[in-house]
Structure formats: structure tokens, C-alpha cells
Residue frames as qw, qx, qy, qz and C-alpha x, y, z in Angstrom:
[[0.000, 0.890, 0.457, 0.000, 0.00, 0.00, 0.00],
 [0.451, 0.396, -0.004, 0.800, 1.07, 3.68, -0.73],
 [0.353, -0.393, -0.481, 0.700, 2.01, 5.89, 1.51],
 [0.144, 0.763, 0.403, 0.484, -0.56, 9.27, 0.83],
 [0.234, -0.870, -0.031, -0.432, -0.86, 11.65, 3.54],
 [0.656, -0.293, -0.402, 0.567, 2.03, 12.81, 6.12],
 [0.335, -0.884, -0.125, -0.302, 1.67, 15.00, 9.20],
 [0.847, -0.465, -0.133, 0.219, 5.12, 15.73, 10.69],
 [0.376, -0.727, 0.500, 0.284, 8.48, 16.40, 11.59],
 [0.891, 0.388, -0.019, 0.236, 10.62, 15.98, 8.49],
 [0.598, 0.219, -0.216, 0.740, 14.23, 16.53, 9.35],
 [0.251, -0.132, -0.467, 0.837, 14.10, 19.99, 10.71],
 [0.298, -0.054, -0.089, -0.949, 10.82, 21.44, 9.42],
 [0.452, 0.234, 0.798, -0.322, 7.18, 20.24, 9.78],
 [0.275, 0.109, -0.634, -0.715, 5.28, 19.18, 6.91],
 [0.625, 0.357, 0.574, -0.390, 1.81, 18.30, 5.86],
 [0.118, 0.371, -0.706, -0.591, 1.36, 16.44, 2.39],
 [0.789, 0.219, 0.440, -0.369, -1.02, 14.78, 0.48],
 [0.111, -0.353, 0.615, 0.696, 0.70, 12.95, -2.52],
 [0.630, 0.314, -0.379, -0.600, -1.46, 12.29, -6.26],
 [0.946, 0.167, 0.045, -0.276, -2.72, 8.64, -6.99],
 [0.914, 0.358, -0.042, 0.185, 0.07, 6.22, -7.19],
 [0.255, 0.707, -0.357, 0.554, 2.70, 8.42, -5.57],
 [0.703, -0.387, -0.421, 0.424, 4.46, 7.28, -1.96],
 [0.132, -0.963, -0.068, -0.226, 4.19, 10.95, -0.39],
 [0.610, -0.668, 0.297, 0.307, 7.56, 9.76, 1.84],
 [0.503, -0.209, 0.485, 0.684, 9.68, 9.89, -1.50],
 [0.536, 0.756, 0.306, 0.217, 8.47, 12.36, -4.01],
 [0.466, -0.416, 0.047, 0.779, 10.66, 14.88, -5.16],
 [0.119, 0.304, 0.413, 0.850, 8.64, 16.60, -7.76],
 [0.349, 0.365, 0.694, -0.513, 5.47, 18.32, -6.10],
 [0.555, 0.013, -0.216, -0.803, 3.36, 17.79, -9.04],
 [0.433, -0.090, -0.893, 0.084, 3.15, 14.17, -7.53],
 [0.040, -0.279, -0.758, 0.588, 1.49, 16.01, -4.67],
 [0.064, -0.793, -0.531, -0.293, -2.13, 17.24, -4.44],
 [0.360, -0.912, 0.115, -0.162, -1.45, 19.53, -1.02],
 [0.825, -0.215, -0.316, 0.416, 1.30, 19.93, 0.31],
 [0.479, -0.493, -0.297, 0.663, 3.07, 23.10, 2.78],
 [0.082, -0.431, 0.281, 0.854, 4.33, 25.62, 0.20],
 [0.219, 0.412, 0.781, 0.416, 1.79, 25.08, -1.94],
 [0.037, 0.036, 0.139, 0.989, -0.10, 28.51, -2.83],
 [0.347, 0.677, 0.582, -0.288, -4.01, 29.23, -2.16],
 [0.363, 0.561, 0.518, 0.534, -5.99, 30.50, -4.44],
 [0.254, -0.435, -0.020, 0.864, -5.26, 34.47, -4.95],
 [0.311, 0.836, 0.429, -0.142, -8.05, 36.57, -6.20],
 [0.462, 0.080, 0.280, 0.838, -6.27, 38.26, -9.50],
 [0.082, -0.264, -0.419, -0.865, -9.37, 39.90, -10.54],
 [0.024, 0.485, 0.872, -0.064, -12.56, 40.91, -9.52],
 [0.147, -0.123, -0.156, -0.969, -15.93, 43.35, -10.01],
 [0.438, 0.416, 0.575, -0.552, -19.65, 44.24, -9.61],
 [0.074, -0.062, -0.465, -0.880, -22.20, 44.15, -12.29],
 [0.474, 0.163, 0.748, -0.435, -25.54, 44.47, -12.32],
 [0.054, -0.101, -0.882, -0.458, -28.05, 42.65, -14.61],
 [0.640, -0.008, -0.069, -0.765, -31.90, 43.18, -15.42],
 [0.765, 0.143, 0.552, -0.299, -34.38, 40.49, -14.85],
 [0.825, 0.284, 0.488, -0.027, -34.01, 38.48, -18.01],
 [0.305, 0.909, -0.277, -0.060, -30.63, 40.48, -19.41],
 [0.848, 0.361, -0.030, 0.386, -27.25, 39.51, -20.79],
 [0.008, -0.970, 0.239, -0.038, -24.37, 42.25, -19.61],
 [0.892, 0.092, -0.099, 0.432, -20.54, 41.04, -20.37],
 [0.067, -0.922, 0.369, 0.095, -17.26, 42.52, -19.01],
 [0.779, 0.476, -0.315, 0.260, -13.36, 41.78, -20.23],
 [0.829, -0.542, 0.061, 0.126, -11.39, 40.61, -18.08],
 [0.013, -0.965, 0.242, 0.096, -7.73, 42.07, -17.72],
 [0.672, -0.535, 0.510, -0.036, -5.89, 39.32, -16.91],
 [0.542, 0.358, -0.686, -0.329, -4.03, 36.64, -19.45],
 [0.701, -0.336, 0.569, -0.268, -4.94, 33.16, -18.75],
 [0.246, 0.257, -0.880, -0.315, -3.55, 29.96, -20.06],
 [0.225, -0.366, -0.901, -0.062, -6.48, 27.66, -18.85],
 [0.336, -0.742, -0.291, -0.502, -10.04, 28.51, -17.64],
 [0.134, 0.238, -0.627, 0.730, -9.40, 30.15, -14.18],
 [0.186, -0.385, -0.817, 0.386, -11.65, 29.39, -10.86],
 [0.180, -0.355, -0.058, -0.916, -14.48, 32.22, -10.82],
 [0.117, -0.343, -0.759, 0.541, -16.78, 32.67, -7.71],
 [0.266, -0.523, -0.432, -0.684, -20.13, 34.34, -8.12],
 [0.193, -0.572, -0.672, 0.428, -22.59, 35.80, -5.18],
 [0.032, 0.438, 0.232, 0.868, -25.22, 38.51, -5.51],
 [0.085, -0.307, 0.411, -0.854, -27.18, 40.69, -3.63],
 [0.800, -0.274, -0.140, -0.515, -30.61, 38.31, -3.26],
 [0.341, -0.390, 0.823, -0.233, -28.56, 35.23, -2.00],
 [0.863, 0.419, 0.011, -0.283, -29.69, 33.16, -4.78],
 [0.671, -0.174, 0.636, 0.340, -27.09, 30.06, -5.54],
 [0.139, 0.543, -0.676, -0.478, -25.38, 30.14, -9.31],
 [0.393, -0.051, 0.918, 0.033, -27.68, 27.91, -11.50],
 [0.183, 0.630, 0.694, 0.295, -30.84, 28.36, -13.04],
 [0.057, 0.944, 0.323, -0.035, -31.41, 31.84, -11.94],
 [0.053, -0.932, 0.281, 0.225, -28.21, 33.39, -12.37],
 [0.881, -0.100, 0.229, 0.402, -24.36, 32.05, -14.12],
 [0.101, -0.750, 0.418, 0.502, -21.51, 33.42, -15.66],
 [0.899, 0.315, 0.264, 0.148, -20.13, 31.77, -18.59],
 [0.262, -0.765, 0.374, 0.454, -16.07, 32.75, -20.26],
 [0.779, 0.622, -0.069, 0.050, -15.01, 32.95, -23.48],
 [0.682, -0.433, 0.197, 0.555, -11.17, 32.42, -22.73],
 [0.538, 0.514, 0.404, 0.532, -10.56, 33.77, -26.81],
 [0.197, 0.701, 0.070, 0.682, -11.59, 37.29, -25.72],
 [0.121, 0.082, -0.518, 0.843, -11.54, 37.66, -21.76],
 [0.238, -0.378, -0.078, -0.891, -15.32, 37.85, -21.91],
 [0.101, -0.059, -0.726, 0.678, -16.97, 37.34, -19.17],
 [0.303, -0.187, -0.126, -0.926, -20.64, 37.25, -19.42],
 [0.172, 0.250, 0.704, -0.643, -23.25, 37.11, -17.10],
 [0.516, -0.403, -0.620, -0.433, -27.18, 35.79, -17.90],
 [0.239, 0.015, 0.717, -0.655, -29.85, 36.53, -14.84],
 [0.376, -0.340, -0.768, -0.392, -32.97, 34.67, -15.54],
 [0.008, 0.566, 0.646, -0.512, -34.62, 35.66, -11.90],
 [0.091, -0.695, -0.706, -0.104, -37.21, 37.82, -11.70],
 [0.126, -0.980, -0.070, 0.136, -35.65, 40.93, -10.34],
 [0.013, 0.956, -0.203, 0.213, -32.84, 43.21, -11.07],
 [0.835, -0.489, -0.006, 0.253, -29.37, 41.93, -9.20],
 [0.232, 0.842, -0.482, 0.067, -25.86, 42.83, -8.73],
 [0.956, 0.083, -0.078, 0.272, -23.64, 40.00, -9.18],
 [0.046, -0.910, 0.403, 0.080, -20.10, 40.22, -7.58],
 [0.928, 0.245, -0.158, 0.233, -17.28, 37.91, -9.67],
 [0.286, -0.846, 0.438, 0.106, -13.81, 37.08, -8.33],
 [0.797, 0.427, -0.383, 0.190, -11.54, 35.22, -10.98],
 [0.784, -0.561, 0.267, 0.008, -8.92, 33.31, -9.10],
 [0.427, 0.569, -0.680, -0.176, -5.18, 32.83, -11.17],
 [0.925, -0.007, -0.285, -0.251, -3.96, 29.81, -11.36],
 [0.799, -0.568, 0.162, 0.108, -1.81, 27.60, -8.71],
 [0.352, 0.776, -0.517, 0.082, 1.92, 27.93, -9.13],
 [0.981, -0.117, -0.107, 0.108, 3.49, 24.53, -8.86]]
């Protein structure tokens, strides 16, 4: 069985680690073998904004950033309505756009926070 997850004293520092599928966490030496693991970066809000959107409108903004893959984007508006049928985002990576569909019933302001991506 492989070793996945260590919580300790290595040598002189302490480490937590979680290693990928198939990987013995006590001997990797690359961390993409690991899922989590100390020095690993959170996610760091690059971008973000308000918009707001009519009942049954379309309204798109362009995002500043460059991204090589689709980045992590968080929604929440002011009714407290969940990201699904009555509200979503959707990204064109091609142009940066960034566009927002509200299907509720009223008015909302929608606040997005694009997240870059993890540095390995």
C-alpha cells in the first residue's frame, strides 16, 4: 500500500502532504506528484468586479488578466440566490469575456472574483 498523507516532523521542518494517486508521499521529489502539500499557494483573487443585470438580461465585461487555462471564478449577488438556473456566468477564454445571464425575476448585482492559477 502507498504511503498518501504525512503529518510531521521531516528533518528539521514540519510538513503536511497529500501525494497524487500512485505516488508514496515519503519519496516524491517533484510536487506535481502532490495534491497539497506546505508551500503550496491558495488561491489568490487576481481579478474581480460588480455588475448588475436586469431580470431576463445579458451584460458582459473583459477581463484584464491573461490566462492559459479557464481560471476558478466565484459568483454571489445581492438576493442570495445560488449560481444555477437563476443566475451564471459563462467565459469565453478567446476574448476575456466574461458574461453574465440573470434569468430571476428581479434586477441583481452580481459580484465575480476570478482566481489565477496555482503555481506549482
Amino acid at each position: 500500500m502507498t504511503n498518501r498523507i504525512f503529518i510531521g516532523q521531516n528533518g528539521n521542518s514540519y510538513q503536511i502532504r497529500v501525494s497524487k494517486a500512485g505516488y508514496d508521499v515519503t519519496t516524491v521529489t517533484d510536487p506535481t506528484q502532490l495534491a497539497f502539500y506546505e508551500t503550496l499557494s491558495g488561491l489568490v483573487p487576481f481579478e474581480q468586479g460588480l455588475v448588475t443585470v436586469a431580470s431576463g438580461a445579458t451584460v458582459s465585461v473583459t477581463l484584464t488578466g491573461t490566462y492559459t487555462y479557464y481560471p476558478f471564478i466565484v459568483l454571489r449577488n445581492n438576493l442570495n440566490q445560488v449560481p444555477g438556473n437563476w443566475y451564471y456566468a459563462r467565459l469565453t477564454l478567446s476574448s476575456k469575456s466574461l458574461t453574465f445571464k440573470n434569468n430571476y425575476s428581479a434586477s441583481m448585482v452580481i459580484k465575480y472574483c476570478v482566481f489565477r492559477e496555482l503555481d506549482w
